[in-house]
N, C-alpha and C positions, 0 to 999 in steps of 0.2 A: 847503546846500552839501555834498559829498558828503568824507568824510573818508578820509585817504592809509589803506590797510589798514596792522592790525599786525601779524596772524600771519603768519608766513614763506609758508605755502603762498599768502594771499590776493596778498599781496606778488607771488612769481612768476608765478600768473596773470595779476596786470596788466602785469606786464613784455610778457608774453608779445603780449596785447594790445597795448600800445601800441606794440610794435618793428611787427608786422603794421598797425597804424593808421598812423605813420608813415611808413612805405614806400611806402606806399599813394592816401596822402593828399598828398604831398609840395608840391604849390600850396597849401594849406592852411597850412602848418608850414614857409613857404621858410625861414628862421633860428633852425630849433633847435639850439640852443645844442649838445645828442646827438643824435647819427644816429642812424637806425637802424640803422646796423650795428656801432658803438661799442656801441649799447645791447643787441646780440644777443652780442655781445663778454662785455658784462656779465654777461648772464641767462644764457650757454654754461659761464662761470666757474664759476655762480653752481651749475649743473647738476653741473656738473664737484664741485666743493667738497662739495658735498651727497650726492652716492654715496660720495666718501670716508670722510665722518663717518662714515656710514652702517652703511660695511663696518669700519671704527675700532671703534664705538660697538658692533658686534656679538659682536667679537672682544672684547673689554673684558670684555660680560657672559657669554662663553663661559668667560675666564680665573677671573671669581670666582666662576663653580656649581660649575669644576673645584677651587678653592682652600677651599670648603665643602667640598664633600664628600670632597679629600683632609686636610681638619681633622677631621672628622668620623670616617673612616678610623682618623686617627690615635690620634685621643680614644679610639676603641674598643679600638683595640688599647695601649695604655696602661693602661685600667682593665682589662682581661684579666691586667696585669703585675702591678697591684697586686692583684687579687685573688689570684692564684697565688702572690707574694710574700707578703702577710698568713699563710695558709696553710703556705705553705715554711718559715716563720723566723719566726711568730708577732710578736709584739712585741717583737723585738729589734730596738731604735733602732739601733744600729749597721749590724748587716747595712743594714736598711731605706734607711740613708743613702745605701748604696753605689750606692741608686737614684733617690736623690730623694726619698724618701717617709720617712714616721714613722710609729709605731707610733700607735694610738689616743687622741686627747687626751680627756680628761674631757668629760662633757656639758655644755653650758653655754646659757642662753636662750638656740637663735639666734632672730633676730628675721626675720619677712617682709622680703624688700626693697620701697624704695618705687619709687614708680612711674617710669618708663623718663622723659627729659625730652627735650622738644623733638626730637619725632621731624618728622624734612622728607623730601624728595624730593631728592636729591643731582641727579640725571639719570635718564632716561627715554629708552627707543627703542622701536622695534616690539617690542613681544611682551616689552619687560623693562623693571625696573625699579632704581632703586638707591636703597635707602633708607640712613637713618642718623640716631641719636639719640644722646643723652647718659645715663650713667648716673644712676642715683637720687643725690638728694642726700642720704635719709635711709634708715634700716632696714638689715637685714642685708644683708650679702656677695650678691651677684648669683651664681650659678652656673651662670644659661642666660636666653634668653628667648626666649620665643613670640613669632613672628608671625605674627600674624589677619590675615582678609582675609574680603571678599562685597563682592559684589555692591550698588550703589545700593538703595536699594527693599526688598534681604532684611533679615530680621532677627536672622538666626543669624550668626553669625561661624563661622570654621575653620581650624586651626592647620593655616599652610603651613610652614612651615620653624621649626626648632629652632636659633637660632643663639646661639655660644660670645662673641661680638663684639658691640659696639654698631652693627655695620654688619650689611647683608645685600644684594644679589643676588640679585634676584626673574624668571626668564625663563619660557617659555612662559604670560605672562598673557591675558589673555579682550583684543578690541581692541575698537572702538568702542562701549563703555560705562563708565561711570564706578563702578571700580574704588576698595572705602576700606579700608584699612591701620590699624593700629593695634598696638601691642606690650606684653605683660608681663613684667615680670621675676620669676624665680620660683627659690627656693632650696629646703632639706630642710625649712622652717619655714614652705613655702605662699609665695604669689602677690602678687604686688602690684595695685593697681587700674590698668588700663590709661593707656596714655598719651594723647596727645590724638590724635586723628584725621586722616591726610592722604585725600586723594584726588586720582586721576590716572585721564587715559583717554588709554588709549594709541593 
């Protein structure tokens, strides 16, 4: 016996079919319960709903590559301040406050951090992605982390994006192959061991 589909696209197809089989067929189907044209109703909505996500879901991943990379922006120009400030006024706390910043603290073991937790797949559209994890539970202070990616099948990984966040915002990715993910956290004391591995095909 053939089973109701579950992915959305198989879904519409059959819509699709069976409003045309119904109309069609009408001796066949004298008391169905949906017309076909209640059910064209349906799958028009259904069309309808679906380009809006769409164009939602685009704009969405267009707001957080702008939102990276004016954090990123920022970042830069920030440490440009403290290094010119370091320089200006040396290690006087005082001054230094006036900025936010302090003068050099003593060395101390920092430790690696440990590895990134429960990295998932938030949402997914053409050509992007939105990942998101949890910090380490253990090892040093996090100060950035890499996100790797390849290809199914490859065996080299490669750092797409540098991000300050436990989130990320991934667009222009490769589309009908199975794309895998994976993050480090990495501080002045070295790298943590990856986290675990998603994958998505978009």
């Amino acid at each position: 016996m053939a089973k109701f589909p579950r992915r959305e696209a198989d879904i519409a197809a059959m819509a699709g079919t069976m409003v045309f089989g119904l109309a069609e067929n009408v001796e066949d189907f004298p008391d169905c319960p949906v017309s076909a044209e209640r059910l064209q109703e349906a799958l028009s909505r259904y069309n309808r709903a679906k380009e809006t996500a769409a164009t939602a879901e685009g704009a969405v991943a267009e707001a957080y590559e702008d939102k990276d990379d004016a954090t990123q922006a920022l970042t830069d120009h920030m440490k440009s301040v403290v290094r010119y400030a370091e320089i200006a006024v040396g290690e006087d706390e005082g001054k230094l406050k006036n900025i936010g910043w302090s003068g050099r603290r003593d060395p101390v073991n920092l430790q690696p951090p440990g590895a990134p937790r429960t990295l998932e797949i938030k949402r997914e559209g053409k050509g992007w992605v939105y990942l998101d994890w949890k910090t380490p539970a253990e090892g040093g202070a996090v100060s950035a982390y890499r996100v790797l990616t390849r290809t199914s099948g490859d065996t080299e990984w490669k750092e797409i994006v540098l991000s300050f966040e436990s989130m990320t915002v991934l667009t222009d990715q490769p589309q009908g192959v199975d794309i895998e993910f994976q993050v480090i956290a990495i501080n002045k004391a070295g790298a943590s061991i990856p986290s675990n591995l998603v994958t998505v095909d978009l």
